[in-house]
MDTraj code that builds the backbone (N, CA, C; nanometers):
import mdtraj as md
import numpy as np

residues = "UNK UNK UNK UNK UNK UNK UNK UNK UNK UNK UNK UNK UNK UNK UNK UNK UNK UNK UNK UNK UNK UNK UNK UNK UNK UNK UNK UNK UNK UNK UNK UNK UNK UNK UNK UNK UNK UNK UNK UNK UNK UNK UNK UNK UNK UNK UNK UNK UNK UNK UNK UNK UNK UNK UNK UNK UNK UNK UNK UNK UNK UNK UNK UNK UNK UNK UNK UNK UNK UNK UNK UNK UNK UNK UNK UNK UNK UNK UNK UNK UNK UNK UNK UNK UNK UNK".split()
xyz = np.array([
    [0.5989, 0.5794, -0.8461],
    [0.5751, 0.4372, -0.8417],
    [0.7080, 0.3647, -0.8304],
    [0.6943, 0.2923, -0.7231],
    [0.8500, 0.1670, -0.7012],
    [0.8803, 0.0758, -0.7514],
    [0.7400, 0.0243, -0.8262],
    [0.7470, -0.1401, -0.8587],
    [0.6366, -0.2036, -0.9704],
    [0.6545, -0.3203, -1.0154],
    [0.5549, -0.3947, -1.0857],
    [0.3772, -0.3541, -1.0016],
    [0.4504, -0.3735, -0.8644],
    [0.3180, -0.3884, -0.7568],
    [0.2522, -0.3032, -0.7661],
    [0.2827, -0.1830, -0.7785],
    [0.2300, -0.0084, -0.7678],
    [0.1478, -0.0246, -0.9027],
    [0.2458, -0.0498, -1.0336],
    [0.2010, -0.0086, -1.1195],
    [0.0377, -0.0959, -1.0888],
    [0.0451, -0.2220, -1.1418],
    [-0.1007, -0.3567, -1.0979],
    [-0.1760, -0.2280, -1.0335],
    [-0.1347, -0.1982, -0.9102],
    [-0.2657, -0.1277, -0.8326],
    [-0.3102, -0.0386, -0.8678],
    [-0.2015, 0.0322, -0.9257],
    [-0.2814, 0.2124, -0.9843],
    [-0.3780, 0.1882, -1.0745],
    [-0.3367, 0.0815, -1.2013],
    [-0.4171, 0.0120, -1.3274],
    [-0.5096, 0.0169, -1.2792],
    [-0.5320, -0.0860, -1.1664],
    [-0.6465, -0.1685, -1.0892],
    [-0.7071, -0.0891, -1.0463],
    [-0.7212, 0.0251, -0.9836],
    [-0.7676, 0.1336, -0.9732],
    [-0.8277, 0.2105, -1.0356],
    [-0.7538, 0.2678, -1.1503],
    [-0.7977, 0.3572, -1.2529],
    [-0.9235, 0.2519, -1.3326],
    [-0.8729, 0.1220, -1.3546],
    [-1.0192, 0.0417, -1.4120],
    [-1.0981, 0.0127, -1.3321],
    [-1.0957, 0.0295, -1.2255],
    [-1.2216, 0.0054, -1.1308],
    [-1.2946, 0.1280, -1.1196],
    [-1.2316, 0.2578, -1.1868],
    [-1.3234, 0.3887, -1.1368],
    [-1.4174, 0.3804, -1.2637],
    [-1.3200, 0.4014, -1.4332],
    [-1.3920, 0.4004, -1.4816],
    [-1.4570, 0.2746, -1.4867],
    [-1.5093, 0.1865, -1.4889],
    [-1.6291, 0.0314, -1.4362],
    [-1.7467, 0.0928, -1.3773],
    [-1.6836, 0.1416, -1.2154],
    [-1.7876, 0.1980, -1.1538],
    [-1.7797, 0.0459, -1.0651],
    [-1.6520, 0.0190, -0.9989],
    [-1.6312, -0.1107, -0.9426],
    [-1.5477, -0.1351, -0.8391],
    [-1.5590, -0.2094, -0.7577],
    [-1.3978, -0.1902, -0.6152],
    [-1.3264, -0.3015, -0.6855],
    [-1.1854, -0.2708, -0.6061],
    [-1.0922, -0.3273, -0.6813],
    [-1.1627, -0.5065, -0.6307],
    [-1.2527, -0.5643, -0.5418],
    [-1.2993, -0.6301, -0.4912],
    [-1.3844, -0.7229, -0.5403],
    [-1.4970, -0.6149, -0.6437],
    [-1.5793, -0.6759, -0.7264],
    [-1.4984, -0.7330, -0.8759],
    [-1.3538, -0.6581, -0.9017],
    [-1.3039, -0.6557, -1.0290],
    [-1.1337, -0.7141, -0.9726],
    [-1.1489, -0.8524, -0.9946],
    [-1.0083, -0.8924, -0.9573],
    [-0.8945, -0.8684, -1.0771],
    [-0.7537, -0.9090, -1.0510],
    [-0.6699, -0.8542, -1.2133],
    [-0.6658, -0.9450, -1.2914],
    [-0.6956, -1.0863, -1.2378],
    [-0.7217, -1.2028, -1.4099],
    [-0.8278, -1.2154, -1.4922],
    [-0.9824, -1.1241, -1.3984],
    [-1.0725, -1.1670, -1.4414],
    [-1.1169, -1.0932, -1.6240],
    [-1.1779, -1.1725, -1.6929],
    [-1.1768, -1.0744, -1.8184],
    [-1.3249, -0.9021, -1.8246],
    [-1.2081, -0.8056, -1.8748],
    [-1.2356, -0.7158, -1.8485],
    [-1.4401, -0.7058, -1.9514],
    [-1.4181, -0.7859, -1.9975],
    [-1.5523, -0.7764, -2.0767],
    [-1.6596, -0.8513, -2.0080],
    [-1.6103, -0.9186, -1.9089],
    [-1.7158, -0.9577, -1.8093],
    [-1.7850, -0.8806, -1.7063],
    [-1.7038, -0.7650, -1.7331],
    [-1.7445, -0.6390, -1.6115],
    [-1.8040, -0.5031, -1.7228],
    [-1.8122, -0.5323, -1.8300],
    [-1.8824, -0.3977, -1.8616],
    [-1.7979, -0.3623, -1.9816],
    [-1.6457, -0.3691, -1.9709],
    [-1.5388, -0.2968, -2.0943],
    [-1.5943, -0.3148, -2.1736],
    [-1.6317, -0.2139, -2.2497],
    [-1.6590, -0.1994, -2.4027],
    [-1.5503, -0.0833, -2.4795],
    [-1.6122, -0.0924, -2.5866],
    [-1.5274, 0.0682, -2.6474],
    [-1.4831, 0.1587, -2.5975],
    [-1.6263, 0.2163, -2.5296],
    [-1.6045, 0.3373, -2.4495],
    [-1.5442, 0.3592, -2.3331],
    [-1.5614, 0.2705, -2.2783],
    [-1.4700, 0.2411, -2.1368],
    [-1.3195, 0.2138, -2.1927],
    [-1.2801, 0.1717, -2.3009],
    [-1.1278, 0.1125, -2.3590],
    [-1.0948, 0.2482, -2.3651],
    [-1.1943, 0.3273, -2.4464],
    [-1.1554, 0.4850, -2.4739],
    [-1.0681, 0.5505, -2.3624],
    [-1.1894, 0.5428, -2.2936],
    [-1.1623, 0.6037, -2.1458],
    [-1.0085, 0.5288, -2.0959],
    [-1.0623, 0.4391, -2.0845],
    [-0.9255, 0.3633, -1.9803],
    [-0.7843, 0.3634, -2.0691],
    [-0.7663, 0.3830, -2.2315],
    [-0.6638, 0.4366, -2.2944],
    [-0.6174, 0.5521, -2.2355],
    [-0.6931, 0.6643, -2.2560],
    [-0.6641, 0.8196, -2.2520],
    [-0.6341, 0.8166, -2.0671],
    [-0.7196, 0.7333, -2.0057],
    [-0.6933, 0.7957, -1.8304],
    [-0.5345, 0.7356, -1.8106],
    [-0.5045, 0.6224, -1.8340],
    [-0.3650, 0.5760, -1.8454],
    [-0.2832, 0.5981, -1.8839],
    [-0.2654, 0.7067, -2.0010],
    [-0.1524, 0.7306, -2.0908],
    [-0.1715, 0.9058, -1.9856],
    [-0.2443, 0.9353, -1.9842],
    [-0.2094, 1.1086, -1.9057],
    [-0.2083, 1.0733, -1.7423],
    [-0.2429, 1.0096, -1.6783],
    [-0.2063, 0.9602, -1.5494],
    [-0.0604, 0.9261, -1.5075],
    [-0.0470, 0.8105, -1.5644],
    [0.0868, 0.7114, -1.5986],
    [0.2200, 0.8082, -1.6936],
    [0.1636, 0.8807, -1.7774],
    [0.2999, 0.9449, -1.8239],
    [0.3031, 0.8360, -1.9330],
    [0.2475, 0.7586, -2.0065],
    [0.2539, 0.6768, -2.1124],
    [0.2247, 0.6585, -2.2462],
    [0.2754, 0.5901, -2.3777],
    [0.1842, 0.6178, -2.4908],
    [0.1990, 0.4410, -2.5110],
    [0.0564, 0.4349, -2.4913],
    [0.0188, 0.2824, -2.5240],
    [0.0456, 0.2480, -2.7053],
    [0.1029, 0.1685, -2.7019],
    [0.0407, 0.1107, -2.8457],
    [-0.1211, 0.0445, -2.8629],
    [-0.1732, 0.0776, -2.9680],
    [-0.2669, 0.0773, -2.9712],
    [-0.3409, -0.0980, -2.9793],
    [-0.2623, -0.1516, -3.0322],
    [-0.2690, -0.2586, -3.1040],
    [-0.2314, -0.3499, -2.9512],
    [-0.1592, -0.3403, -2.9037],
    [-0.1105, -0.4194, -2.7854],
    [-0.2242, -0.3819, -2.6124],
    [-0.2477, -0.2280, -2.6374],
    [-0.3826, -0.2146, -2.5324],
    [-0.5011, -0.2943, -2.5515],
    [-0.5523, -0.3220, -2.6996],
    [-0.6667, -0.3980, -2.7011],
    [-0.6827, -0.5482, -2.7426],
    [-0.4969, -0.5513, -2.6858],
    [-0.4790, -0.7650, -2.6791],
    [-0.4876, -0.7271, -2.5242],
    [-0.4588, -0.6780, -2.4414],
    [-0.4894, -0.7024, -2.2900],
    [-0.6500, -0.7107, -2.2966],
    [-0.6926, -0.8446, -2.2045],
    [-0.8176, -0.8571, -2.1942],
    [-0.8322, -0.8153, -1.9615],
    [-0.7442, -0.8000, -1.9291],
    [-0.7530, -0.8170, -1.8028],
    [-0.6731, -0.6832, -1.7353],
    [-0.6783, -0.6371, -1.6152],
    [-0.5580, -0.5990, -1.5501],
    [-0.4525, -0.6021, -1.5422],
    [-0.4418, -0.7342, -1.5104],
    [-0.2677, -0.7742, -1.5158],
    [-0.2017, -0.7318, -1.6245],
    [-0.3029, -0.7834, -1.7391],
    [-0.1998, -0.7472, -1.8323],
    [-0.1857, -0.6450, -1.9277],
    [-0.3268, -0.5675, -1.8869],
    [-0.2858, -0.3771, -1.9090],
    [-0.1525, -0.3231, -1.8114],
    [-0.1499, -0.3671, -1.6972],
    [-0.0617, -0.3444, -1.5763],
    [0.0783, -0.4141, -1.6399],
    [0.1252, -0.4833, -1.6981],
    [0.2188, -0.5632, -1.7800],
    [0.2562, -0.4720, -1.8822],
    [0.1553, -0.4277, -1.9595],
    [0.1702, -0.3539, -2.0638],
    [0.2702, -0.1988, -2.0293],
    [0.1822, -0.1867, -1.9174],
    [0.1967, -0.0278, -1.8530],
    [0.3417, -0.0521, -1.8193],
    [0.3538, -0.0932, -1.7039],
    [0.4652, -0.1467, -1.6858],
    [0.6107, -0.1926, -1.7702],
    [0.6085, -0.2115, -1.8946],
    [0.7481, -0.2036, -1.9647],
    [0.6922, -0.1167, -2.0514],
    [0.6290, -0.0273, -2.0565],
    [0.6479, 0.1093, -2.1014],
    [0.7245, 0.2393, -2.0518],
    [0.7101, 0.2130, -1.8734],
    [0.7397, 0.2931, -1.8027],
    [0.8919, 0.2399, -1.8058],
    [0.9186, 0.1269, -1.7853],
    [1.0646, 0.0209, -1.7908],
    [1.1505, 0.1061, -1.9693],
    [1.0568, 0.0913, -2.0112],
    [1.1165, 0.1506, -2.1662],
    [1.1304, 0.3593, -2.1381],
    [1.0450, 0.3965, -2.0747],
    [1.0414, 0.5478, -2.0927],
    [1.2075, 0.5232, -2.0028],
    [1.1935, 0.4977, -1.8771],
    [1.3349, 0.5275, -1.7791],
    [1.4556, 0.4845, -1.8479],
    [1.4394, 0.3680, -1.9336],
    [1.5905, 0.3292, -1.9294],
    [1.6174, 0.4186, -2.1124],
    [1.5467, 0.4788, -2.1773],
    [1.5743, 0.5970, -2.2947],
    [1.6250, 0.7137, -2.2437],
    [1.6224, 0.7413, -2.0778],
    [1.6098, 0.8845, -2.0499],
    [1.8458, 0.8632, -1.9952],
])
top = md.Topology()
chain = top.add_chain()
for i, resn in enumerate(residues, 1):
    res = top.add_residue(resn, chain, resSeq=i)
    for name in ("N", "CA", "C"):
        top.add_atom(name, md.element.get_by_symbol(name[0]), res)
traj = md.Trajectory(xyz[None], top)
């Protein structure tokens, strides 16, 4: 991944599979509980992101993102934090 941009899309992606949604029907501001996110899907979309992405979410800060963007935000200065430790 090159950029903020990549990361947004992969997110956007990975939450549109587990949804069961195109990135089309599920834009990145819209709130994720308007499309279905519940628990189990948070479950899911925790664990598919942190072994996909190479990431360890805080837990507490994954379930203040209500949207894309700002799981993709989240994701995103994690990966910003993993590179610049190494």
């Amino acid at each position: 991944m090159s950029g903020p941009v990549d990361v947004e899309r992969v997110v956007h992606q990975i939450i549109c599979d587990i949804l069961g949604q195109t990135p089309d029907e599920l834009g990145t501001e819209q709130p994720l509980a308007a499309h279905g996110w519940d628990s189990l899907a948070s479950l899911e979309g925790l664990a598919v992101l942190e072994s996909e992405l190479g990431v360890a979410l805080d837990l507490r800060a994954f379930h203040a993102a209500h949207t894309v963007r700002q799981m993709a935000d989240l994701v995103a200065g994690e990966l910003t934090l993993k590179a610049n430790t190494r």
